[in-house]
Wavefront OBJ file of the C-alpha trace (Angstrom):
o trace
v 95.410 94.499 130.809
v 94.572 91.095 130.384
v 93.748 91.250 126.966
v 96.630 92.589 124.416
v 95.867 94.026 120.853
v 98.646 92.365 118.485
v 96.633 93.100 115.204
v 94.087 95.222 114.088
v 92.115 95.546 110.276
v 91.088 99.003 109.546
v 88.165 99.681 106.658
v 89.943 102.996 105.815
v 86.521 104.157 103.463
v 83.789 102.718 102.082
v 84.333 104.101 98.654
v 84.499 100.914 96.286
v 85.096 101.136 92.381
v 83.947 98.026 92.236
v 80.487 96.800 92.800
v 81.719 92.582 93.719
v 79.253 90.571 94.151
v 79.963 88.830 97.126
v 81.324 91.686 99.129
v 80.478 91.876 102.708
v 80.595 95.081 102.955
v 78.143 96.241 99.936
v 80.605 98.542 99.427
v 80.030 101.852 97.241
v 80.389 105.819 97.734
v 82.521 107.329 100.549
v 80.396 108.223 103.582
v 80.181 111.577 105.004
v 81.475 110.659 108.242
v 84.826 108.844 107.464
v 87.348 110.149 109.249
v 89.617 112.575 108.598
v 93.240 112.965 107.991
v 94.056 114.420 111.171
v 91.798 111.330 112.536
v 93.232 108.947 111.185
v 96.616 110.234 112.374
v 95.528 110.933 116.103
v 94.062 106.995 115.841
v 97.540 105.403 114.569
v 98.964 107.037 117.496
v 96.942 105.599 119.880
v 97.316 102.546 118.198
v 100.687 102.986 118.678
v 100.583 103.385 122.213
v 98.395 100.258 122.833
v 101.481 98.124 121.448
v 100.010 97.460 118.306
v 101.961 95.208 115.889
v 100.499 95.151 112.608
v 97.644 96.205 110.487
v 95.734 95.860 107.495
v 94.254 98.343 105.853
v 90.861 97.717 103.607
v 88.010 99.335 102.228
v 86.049 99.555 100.291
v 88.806 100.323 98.071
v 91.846 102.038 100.000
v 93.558 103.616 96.942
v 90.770 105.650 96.254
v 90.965 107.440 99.671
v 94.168 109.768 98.412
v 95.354 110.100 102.079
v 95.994 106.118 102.616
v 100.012 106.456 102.210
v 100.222 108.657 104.878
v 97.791 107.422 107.257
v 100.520 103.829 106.540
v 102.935 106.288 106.838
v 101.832 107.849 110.351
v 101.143 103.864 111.615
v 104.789 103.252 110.909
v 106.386 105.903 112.831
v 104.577 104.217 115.761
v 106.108 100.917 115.123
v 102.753 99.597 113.300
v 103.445 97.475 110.200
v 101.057 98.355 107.588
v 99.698 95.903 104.486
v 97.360 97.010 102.150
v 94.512 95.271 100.493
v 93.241 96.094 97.188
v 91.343 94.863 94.332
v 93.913 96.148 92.082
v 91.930 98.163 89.406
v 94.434 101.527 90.605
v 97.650 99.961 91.298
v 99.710 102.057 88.571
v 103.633 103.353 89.629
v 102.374 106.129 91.203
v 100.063 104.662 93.815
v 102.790 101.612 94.580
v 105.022 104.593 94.846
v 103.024 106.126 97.229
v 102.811 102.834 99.074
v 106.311 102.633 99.050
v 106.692 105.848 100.741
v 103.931 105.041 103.384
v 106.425 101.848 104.153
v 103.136 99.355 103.238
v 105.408 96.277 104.045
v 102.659 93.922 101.356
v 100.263 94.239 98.884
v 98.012 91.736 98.662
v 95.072 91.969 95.542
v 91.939 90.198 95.249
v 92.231 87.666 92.972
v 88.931 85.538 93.043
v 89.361 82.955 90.343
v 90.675 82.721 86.098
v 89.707 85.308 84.005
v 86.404 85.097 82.771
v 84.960 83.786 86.944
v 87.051 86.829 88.002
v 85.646 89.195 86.182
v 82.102 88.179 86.347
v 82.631 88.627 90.125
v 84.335 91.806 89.955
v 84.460 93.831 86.557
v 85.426 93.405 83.080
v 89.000 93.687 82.942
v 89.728 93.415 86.277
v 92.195 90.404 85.690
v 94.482 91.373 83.448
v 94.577 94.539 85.249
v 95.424 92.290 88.290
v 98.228 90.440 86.089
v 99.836 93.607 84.824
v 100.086 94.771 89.072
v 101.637 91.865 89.949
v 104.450 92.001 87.378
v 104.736 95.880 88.785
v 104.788 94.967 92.548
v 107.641 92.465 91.391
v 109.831 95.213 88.929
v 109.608 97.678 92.750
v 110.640 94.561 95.051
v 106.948 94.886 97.181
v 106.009 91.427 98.547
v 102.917 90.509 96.771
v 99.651 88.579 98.296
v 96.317 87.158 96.600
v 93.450 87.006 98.110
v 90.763 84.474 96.666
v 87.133 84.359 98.220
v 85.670 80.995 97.078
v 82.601 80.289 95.838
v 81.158 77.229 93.373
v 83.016 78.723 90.931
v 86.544 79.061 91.257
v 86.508 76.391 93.521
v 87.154 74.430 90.522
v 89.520 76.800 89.243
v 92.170 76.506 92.191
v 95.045 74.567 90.638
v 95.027 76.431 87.199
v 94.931 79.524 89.404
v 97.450 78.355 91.189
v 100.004 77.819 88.215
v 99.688 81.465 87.326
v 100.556 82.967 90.820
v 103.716 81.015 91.101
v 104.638 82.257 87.776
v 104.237 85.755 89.021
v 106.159 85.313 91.568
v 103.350 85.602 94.849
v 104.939 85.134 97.928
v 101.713 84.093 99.776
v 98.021 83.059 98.840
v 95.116 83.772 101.231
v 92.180 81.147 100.827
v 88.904 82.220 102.471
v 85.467 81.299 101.780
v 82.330 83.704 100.801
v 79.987 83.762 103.311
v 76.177 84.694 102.520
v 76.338 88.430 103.655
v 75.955 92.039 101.866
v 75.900 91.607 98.598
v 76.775 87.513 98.625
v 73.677 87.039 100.534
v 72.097 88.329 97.296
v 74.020 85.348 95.385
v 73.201 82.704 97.932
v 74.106 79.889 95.245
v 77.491 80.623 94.950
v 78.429 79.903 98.240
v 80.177 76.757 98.913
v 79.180 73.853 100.761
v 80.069 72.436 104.184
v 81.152 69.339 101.931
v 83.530 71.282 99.927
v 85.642 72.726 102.870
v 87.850 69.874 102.740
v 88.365 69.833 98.894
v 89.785 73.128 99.539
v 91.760 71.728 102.896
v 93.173 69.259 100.548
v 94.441 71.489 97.690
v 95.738 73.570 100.413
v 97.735 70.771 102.003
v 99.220 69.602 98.714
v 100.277 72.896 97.768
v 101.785 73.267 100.922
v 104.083 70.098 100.773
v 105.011 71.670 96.668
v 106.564 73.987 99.087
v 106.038 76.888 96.036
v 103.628 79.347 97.519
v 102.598 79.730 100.940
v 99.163 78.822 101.777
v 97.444 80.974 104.124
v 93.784 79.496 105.138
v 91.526 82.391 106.830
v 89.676 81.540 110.294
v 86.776 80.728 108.409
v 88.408 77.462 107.390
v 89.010 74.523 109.579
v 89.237 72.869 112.264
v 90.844 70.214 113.536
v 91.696 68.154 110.297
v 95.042 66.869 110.388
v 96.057 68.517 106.684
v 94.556 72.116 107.900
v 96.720 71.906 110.803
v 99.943 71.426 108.880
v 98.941 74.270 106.585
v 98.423 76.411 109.548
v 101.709 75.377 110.996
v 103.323 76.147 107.978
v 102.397 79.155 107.083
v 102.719 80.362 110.981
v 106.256 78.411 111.424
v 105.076 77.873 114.616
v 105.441 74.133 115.995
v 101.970 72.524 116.957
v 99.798 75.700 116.036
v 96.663 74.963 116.622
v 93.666 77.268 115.872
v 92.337 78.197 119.190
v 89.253 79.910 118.285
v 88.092 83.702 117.092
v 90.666 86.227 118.487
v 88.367 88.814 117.737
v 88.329 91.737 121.113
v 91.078 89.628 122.656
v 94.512 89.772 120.309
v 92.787 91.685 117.047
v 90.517 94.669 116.621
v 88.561 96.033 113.798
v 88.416 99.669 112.776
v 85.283 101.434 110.571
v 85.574 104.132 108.158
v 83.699 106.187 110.963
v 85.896 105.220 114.114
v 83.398 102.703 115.175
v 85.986 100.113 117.452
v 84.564 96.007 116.899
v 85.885 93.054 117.365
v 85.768 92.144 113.506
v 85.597 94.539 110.740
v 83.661 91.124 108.738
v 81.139 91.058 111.391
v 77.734 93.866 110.022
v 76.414 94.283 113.658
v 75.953 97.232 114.660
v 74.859 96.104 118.088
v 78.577 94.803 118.455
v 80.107 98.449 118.170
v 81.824 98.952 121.385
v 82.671 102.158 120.975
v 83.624 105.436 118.690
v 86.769 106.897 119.212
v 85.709 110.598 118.660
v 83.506 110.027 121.823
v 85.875 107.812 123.706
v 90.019 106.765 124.203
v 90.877 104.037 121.903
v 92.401 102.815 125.424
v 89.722 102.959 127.172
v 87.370 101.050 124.646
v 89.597 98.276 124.649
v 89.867 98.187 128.681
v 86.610 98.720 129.170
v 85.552 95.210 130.481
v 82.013 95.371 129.286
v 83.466 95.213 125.768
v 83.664 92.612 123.119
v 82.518 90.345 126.113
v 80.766 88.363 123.314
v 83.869 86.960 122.371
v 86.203 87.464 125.633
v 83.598 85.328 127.524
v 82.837 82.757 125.059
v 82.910 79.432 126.788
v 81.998 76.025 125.179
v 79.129 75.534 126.873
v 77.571 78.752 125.374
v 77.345 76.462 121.644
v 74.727 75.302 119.827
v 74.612 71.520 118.388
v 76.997 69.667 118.317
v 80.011 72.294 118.791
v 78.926 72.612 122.516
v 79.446 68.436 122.754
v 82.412 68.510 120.833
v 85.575 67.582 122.716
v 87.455 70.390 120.775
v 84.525 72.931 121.621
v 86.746 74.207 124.664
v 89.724 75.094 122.314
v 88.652 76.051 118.743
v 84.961 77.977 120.649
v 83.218 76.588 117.646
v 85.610 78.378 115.305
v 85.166 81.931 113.060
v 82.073 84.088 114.434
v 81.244 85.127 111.354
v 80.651 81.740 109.960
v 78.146 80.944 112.851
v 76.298 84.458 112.759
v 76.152 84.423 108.532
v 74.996 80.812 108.384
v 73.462 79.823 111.411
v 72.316 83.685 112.836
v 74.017 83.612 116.120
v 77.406 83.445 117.525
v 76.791 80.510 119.095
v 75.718 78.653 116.585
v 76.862 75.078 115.716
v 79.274 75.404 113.275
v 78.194 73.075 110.023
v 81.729 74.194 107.927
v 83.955 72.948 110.325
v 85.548 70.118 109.093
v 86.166 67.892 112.257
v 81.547 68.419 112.317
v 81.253 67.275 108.519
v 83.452 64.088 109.243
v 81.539 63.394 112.354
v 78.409 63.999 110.419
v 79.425 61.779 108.191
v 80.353 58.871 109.990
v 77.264 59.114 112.011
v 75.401 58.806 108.502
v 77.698 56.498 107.157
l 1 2 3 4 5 6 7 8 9 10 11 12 13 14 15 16 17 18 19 20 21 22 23 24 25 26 27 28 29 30 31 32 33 34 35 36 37 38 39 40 41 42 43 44 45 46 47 48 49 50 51 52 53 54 55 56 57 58 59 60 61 62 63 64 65 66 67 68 69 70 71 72 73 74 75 76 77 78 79 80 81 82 83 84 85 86 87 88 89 90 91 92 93 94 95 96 97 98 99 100 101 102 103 104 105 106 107 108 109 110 111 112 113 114 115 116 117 118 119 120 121 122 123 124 125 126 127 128 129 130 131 132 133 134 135 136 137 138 139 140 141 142 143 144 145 146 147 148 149 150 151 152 153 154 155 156 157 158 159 160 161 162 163 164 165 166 167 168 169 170 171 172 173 174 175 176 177 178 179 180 181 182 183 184 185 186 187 188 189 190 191 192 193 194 195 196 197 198 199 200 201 202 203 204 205 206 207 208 209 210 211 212 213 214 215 216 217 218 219 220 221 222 223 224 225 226 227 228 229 230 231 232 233 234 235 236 237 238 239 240 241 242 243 244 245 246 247 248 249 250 251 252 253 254 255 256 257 258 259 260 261 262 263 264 265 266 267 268 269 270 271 272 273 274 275 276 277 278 279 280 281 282 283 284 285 286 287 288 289 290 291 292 293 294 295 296 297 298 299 300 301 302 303 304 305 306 307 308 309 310 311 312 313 314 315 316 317 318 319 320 321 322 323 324 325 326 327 328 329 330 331 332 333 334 335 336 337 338 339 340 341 342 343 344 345 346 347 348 349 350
């Protein structure tokens, strides 16, 4: 098999408690055809058997599916390692018990700016809700993770925010940015800039060298900038790591609530389904060679602009898909929030 599954994201349900207004996903009610408990069991075996490493499992909301512990549960008897997304509202001792028991290895909670930005994106309350989970997930020794999707907002709320997840003791921060999809694409003016990737690059890289959190950036942010790199390397403690484009059908996999196998839970196209795995093997979608060939035979010269000139374009592949179907409608679109483009852009302008 020339392409290996290391990790996978799974959208467990679509049910959502929250109504966020930059959520992909324009996430709401369960649907009828989620699968089942047994499902979900028979699927983390065959993940198991494909030599899966680890997993995330996301919604929706994934505490409000009552089965989620065990489904994290079933994935660790077959040598998965299971984290768990949330946005936090539920997290009380008895689901992080649960979690606990489903051997959910971190927690990581949406956390998308101070209080009053956070809960304008989410719902009243939300934060402190947030706060009062964190000091939990600390008092029952569970590794704890934030999640922030920027926008113009918080963007200018990073360092404050900052401040208060070190004081709660967060082992690692996630920084990704909103992209103009679901119910974001609704709220087109908060998204962020391709100027302002690098402000966030740059807070990234000093907290890095503060050496107090760890900074994770998500594939939507990048590439090639000398500061991004040493985050990534960081964070990765891997020498010389170098982004090397969307992994998406090659290394990872994405999972829907109804068994629908993609490439990337974040990417809404259904013509990129490759499969369902109540009509085929989870095996056989992923060795099927006509699969995820979007990705698995993305070459350089395939780009748009100036990411198929670029003399990075063989090695990053004009960086996250997402980015370059959300705000340029195709995946081979020239990416504008890459940060190695803006500087050229800029000199060129200059």
């Amino acid at each position: 098999m020339e392409y290996k599954p290391v990790t996978a994201v799974w959208e467990i349900t679509m049910g959502c408690n929250m109504r966020c207004k930059h959520c992909g996903s324009s996430c709401e009610k369960p649907l009828e055809d989620e699968l089942s408990t047994e499902e979900a069991f028979k699927l983390s075996d065959d993940l198991g058997k494909l030599g899966l490493k680890w997993i995330t499992l996301s919604g929706g909301e994934p505490t409000t599916r009552k089965d989620f512990y065990l489904i994290a549960k079933r994935l660790n008897e077959n040598n998965i390692i299971p984290t768990l997304i949330t946005n936090g509202w539920l997290l009380d001792e008895n689901i992080v018990d649960k979690a606990i028991i489903g051997g959910i290895n971190t927690i990581a909670i949406s956390i998308d700016g101070l209080e009053k930005t956070h809960d304008n994106m989410r719902k009243k309350g939300s934060f402190q809700r947030d706060m009062k989970a964190l000091d939990l997930l600390g008092r029952k020794n569970i590794p704890s993770s934030v999640i922030t999707t920027i926008n113009n907002i918080n963007i200018k709320e990073l360092e404050q925010l900052k401040d208060i997840l070190i004081e709660k003791g967060v082992v690692s921060w996630q920084l990704q940015l909103a992209l103009p999809m679901g119910n974001m694409s609704k709220n087109s003016d908060l998204v962020v800039q391709p100027f302002q990737v690098d402000k966030v690059i740059d807070f990234a890289y000093r907290t890095t060298m503060e050496n107090k959190i760890v900074i994770q950036l998500a594939d939507c942010m990048g590439y090639f900038n000398m500061k991004e790199a040493s985050v990534r390397k960081h964070s990765s403690n891997i020498d010389g790591y170098t982004w090397t484009g969307c992994s998406a059908g090659k290394y990872t996999l994405g999972i829907l609530n109804n068994g629908d196998i993609v490439g990337c839970t974040s990417v809404r196209d259904k013509t990129l389904v490759e499969g369902n795995i109540r009509t085929a093997s989870l095996e056989d979608i992923w060795e099927n060679p006509d699969n995820f060939s979007w990705n698995r035979g993305m070459k350089k010269e395939k780009l748009q602009g100036t990411c198929g000139k670029c003399k990075y374009g063989n090695i990053c592949l004009g960086g996250c898909s997402n980015t370059k179907l959300t705000h340029g409608g195709s995946l081979y679109a020239e990416n504008k929030y890459c940060s190695y483009n803006f500087a050229l852009s800029k000199a060129k302008n200059s």
